[in-house]
C-alpha distance (Angstrom), angle and dihedral (degrees) to the residues before:
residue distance angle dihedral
X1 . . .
X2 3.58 . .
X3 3.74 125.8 .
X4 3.36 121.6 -110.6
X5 4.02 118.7 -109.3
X6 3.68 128.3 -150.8
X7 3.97 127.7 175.3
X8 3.56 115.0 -114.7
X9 4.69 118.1 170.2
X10 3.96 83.1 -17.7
X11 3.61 92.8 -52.5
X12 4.00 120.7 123.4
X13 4.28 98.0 -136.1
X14 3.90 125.2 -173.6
X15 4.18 105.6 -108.2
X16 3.88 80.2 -137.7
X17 3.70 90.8 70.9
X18 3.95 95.0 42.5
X19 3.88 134.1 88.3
X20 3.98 130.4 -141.1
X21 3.66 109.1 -142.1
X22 3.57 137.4 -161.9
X23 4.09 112.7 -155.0
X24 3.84 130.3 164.2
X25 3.87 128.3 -111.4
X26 4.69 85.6 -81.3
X27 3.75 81.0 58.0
X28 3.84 91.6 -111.2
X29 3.72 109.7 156.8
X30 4.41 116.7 -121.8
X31 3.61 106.0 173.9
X32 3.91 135.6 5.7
X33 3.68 136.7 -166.6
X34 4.05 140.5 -176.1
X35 3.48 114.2 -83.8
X36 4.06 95.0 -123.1
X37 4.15 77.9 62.3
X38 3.85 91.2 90.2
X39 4.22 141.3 -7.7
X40 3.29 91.1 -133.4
X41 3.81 148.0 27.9
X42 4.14 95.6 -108.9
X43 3.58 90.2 50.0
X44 4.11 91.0 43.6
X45 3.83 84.2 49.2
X46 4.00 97.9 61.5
X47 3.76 81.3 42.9
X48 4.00 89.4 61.1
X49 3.75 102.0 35.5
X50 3.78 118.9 34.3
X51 3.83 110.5 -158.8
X52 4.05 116.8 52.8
X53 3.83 90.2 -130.3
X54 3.18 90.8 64.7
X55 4.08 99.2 40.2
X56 4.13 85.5 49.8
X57 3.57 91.8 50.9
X58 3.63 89.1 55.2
X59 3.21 91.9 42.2
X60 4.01 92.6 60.4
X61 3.64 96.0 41.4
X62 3.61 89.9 58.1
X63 3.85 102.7 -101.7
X64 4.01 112.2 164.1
X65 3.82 131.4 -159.8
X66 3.45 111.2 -162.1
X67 3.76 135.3 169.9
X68 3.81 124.9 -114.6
X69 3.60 142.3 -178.5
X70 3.86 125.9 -112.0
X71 4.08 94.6 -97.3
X72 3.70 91.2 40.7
X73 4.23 97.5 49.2
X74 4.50 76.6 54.8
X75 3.44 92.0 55.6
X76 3.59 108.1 37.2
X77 3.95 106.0 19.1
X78 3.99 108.7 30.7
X79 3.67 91.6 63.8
X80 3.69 94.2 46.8
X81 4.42 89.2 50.0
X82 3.89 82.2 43.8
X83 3.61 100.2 51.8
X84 3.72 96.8 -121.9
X85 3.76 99.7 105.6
X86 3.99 121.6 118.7
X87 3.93 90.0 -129.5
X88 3.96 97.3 79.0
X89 3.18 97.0 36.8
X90 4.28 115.0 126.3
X91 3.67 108.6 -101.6
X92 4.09 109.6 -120.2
């Protein structure tokens, strides 16, 4: 069977070796999941957040779920799952 291809910065990348994530209106990153999860970001989003009240009010506040490559989930989601991102951090 043949793998499935998305386009990610001009590049054609396997979904298998993407990640759907969840991340607030900062950008800070809440909940992932492998690419081969969903086809699309709707579908990825039930996947994420189990009760539609919830996903709506997401939704309306501006939450995104987007879908990144490998390299780009350890840049911009890791930290955020590891607590080391700049988006929680106290203001001063």
């Amino acid at each position: 069977m043949a793998d499935l291809l998305v386009q990610s910065g001009g590049q054609l990348v396997p979904l298998k070796d993407c990640f759907w994530v969840l991340t607030d209106t900062n950008g800070c990153a809440f909940g992932s999941t492998i690419g081969t999860s969903a086809v699309d970001e709707e579908t990825a989003h039930r996947e994420l957040t189990d009760r539609k009240r919830d996903r709506d009010r997401q939704t309306r506040q501006g939450w995104m779920v987007q879908l990144l490559t490998g390299e780009q989930w350890k840049q911009e989601a890791m930290p955020c799952f590891l607590g080391r991102c700049e988006h929680r951090k106290p203001a001063a």
